[in-house]
Structures are given as structure tokens and as C-alpha cells.
N, C-alpha and C positions, 0 to 999 in steps of 0.2 A: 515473332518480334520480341516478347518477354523471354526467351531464351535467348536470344541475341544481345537484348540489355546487359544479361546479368552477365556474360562472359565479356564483354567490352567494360561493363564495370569492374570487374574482378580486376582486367587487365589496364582500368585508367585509361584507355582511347578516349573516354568523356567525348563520345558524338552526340551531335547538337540534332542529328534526324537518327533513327533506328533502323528506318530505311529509306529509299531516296523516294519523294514525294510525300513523305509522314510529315507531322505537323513539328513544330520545334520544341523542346521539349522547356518549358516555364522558368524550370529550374534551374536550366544550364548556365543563368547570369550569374547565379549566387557561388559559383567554382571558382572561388579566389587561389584556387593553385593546381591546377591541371597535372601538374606533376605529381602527385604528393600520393597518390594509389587509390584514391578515392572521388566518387564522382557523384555532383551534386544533380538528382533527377526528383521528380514528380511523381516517376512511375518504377514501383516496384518491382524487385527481380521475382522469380517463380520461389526458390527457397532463399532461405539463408543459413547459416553455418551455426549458428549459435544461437537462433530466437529459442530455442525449445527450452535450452537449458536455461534463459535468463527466465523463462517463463515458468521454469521449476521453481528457481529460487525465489521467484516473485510468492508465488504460492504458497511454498514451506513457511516463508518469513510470515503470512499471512497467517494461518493456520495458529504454527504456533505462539505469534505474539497473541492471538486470541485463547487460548489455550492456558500458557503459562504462566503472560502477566496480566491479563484483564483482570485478574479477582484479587489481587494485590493494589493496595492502595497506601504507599511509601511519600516521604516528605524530604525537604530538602531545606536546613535552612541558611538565610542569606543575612549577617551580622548587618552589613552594611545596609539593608534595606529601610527606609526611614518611619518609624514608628508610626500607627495607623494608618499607613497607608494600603491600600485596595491593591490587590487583593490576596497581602499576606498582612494583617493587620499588624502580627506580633515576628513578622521576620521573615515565616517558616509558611513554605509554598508545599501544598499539597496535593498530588498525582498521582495517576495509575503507572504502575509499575511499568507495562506495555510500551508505554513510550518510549522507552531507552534504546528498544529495538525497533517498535511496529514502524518509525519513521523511515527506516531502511527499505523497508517495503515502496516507499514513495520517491525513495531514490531510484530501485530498479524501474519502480514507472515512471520516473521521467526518463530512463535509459531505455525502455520500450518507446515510446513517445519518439525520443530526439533521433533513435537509431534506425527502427524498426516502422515508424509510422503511426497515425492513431487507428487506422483500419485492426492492424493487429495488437495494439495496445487492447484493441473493443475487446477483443477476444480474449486477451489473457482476462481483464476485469470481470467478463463472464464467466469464466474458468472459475475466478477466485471465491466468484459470489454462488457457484453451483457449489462448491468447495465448502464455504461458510455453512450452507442451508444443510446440506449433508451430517456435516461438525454437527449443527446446532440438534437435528435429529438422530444423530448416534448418542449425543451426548443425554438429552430425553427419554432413551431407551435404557439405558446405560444407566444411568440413576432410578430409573422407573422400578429396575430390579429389585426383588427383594431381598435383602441381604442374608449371608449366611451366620447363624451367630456366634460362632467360635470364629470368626474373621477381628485379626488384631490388626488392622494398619500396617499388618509388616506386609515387607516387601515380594515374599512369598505364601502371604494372604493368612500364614500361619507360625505358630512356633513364638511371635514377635512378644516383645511387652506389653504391657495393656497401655490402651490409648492414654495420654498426657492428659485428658479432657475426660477420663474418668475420676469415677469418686470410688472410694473403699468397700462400693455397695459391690460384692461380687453379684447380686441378682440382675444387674444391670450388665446387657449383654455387650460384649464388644464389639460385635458388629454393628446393635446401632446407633453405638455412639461414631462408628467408623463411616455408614449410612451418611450421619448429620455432617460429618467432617467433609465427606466427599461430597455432598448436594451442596456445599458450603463454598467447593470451589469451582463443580463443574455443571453445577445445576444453573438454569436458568427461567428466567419468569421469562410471559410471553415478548412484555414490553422493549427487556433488554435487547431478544434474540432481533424481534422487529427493528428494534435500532439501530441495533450494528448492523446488519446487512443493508437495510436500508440505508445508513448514512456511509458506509463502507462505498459502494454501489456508486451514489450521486458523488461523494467527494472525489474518487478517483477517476471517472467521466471528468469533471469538471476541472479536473488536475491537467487530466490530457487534452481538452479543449484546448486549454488556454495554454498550455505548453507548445502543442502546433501553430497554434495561431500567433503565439510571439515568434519563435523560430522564424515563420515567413516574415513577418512585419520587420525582426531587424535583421532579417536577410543572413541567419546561421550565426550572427557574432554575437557577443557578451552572453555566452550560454551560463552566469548563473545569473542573469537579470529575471530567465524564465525559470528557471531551476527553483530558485525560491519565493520569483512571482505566483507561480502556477502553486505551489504549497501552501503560498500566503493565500491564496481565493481556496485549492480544494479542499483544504483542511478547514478554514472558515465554514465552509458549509458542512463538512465532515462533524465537524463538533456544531453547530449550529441543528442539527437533526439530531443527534444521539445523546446529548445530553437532558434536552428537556422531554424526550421523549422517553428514552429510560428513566427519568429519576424523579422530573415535576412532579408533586403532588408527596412522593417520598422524601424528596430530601428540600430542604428548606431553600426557598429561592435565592437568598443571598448562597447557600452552599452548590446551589445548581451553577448559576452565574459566576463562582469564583475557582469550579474545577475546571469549569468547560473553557474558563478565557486563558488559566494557567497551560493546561493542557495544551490549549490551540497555541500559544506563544511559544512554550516548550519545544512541541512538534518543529516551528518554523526554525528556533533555534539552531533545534539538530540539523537540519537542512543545511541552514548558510553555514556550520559548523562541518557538515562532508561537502562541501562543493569543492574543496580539491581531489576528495575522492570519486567525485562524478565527476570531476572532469577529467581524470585517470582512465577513468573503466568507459567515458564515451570515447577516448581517443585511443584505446586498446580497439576496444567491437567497431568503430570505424573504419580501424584499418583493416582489422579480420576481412570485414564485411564488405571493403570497398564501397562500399555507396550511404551518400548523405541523403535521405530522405527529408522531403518536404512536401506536405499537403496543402495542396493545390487546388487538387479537385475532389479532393477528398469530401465524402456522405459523410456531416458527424452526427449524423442521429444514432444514439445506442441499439437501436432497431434496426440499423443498413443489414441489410442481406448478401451489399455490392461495396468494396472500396470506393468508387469514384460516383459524386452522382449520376445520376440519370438524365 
């Protein structure tokens, strides 16, 4: 019957049974153009053409926005911004570097979500978060090392100039001043690591919730009502875990509360700022894919074992 779907979907027949006495498929109302190569169902085909690779890309983007910009913390400022006000007092709005890209991440999941279903959205976001915890233990390993001490920072561990962040003391070894440099950007306390995946984790479940369950409610149209709805909730609780959880008690509560709201706005920002790029790349993989997925009956516990409940 699921290999039947998917070649009448591939081919747009859009049948309303799969086969004759089957039940009628939920979805079939929401097919406002029967002609158009694409077919609006409940029930997923057996593969698809492209989830693997969006689910690469999901990953990479994940990985590395954790990697290259989390330990950068850059500023941005806005003349026009009206003096003491919250929360850039003096203009100048400051943020982790990560966010320029890691929101990209959140566009491929809503293009998992809108395209692919939240059954297999469950799975890329377990994917991401085995992914994370791996990161977070290589990277633990990886610093835990003892350093070598003719290690200069250069790019072939040798030969290079002596570290920037040294002083004229030649007794002082370059490697650990190199050591200090590298635990500096890839090192992490336990707090942080527990943050990120943990708010990584909940915010992208809760991105894909609400992302299917708008999808049905208005019936597949004004897709970035959900695009930047479902950002504005998963990023809300994204930053609402990982900020006070990494940093409370370190950084000062006014400074907790005025990265994590800058941040969380930011994020959403970028969002409604690609929503013509998500709506490019959902109406490309659309057509690829022939079929408009809706959950219906979909299990959304992060725990299903089964796409559809029981």
C-alpha cells in the first residue's frame, strides 16, 4: 500500500483511497491543485529523494555553528536605538557570533518538518543531539591532552611564530600558552555542554511541534505564519534553558537576561529575514518529492518508536 502511495504520488494521481475499501486519506482536502505534481497525504511514501542530504546539511550546520561561533562573542551597534533603553543601554547589542549561521539550522528544520513530516524531523534532531554529545566528548578528550612544548599555534603544529599571547619569557613554553588558547575556545565546562544539548534538544522538538500542528490548522497556506511562529516558540525555550543554565551564577543577571533576549530576537529576526529563502527550497523539495506531508496521526512524543499513534 506505501509503495503504491509513493509512485501515484511521484506521478500526482492524488487518490483519495490507496486501495479500494481503504479508509480516505485526511489529507486529500488540503490538495488545492491536483495538477501541480504534488499530493497532499497524511501518509508517508517508504523513501524519499532528498531527506538524507537535507539531513546532512541539517547536521553540518549544527556541528559547526557549535564549533566555530559559540565561543565568539561580537557586537553590533544600532545609532538609531534610543538611549537607555533595554537591552542595549548605549546602542550596542551584544551576541554570539553563532547566530549569523546556527539560525540556518532552523530553517532546514522547518524544511524537514513542512516537507518530510515530524516523524522524521524526530530523527534528524536525534541524529543532531548523538552528534552534539560526541562533539562535546571529542572535544573533552582533545583538550584533556597534554600538550607538546615546542607546539607554536601554527598551522602545522610547528616551525610557526610564537603565540601573540606570549611574553619575552622564552622559559615559557609555547605549547601552553597554545594549551590555554585552545581550551579557551574548545574547551568546555560541564554546565555549558549540559545546556546546549539540552536546550538544542527541547527547542527543536518544540520548533517541529508547532510547525506540524500549524501546517494542519491552516490547512498548508501562509507557510511563514509557521516558519517564524514555530521559531518564535522554539527558540524561546531554546534560549530560555541555555542561558541561565550555562551562565546564572557566572555572569551577572542583568547580563544573563540581556544576551539571551538579544539572542532570542536576533534568531527570529533571521528567520522572517529567509522566509523567501524557505519558501524557495520548500517549493523546490516539494516538487522533487511530489508529496505534501501533514500530521495527522502522527505520535509527537520524542520517544515514538512508530510514526503514527497507536
Amino acid at each position: 500500500m506505501e509503495i503504491a502511495l509513493t509512485r501515484s504520488a511521484m506521478e500526482n494521481t492524488a487518490p483519495t483511497r490507496t486501495t479500494p475499501g481503504a479508509p480516505l486519506d485526511p489529507a486529500a482536502a488540503f490538495d488545492r491543485d491536483p495538477t501541480d505534481g504534488i499530493v497532499a497525504t497524511s501518509r508517508p511514501p517508504v523513501t524519499f529523494r532528498y531527506y538524507d542530504l537535507v539531513m546532512a546539511a541539517f547536521v553540518a550546520i549544527l556541528l559547526l555553528s557549535n564549533i566555530i561561533g559559540a565561543a565568539k562573542l561580537t557586537y553590533a551597534s544600532v545609532p538609531f536605538w534610543p538611549a537607555g533603553w533595554w537591552p542595549a543601554p548605549e546602542g550596542t547589542f551584544i551576541y554570539g557570533a553563532g547566530i549569523l549561521f546556527f539560525p540556518l539550522g532552523y530553517v532546514i528544520g522547518d524544511v524537514l518538518t513542512e516537507i518530510y513530516g515530524f516523524a522524521r524531523a524526530r530523527r534528524v534532531i536525534w541524529v543532531g543531539t548523538a552528534a552534539m554529545v560526541f562533539l562535546a566528548f571529542m572535544s573533552y578528550v582533545v583538550t584533556a591532552l597534554p600538550p607538546f612544548a615546542g607546539w607554536e599555534c601554527a598551522a602545522s603544529g610547528f616551525g610557526g611564530p610564537r603565540p601573540i599571547t606570549s611574553t619575552a619569557d622564552v622559559g615559557v613554553p609555547g605549547g601552553a600558552i597554545c594549551q590555554s588558547t585552545y581550551e579557551s575556545v574548545f574547551g568546555s565546562t560541564w554546565r555549558i555542554v549540559v545546556a546546549s544539548i539540552t536546550a538544542f534538544w527541547a527547542g527543536e522538538f518544540v520548533n517541529s511541534f508547532v510547525m506540524a500542528k500549524m501546517k494542519v490548522l491552516t490547512r498548508g497556506r501562509a507557510l511563514w505564519t509557521r516558519t517564524i511562529g514555530s521559531t518564535f516558540v522554539g527558540q524561546g525555550v531554546d534560549s530560555l534553558i541555555f542561558y541561565p543554565v550555562a551562565f546564572y551564577g557566572i555572569w551577572t543577571t542583568e547580563a544573563v537576561l540581556t544576551v539571551m533576549v538579544t539572542n532570542w530576537a536576533l534568531k527570529v529576526a533571521w528567520e522572517a529575514v529567509l522566509t523567501p529563502v524557505t519558501y524557495l527550497v520548500v517549493g523546490k523539495l516539494k516538487a522533487a518529492e511530489g508529496v505534501d506531508l501533514y500530521d495527522i496521526d502522527t505520535d509527537f512524543s520524542p520517544f515514538a518508536s512508530s510514526d503514527v499513534k497507536a
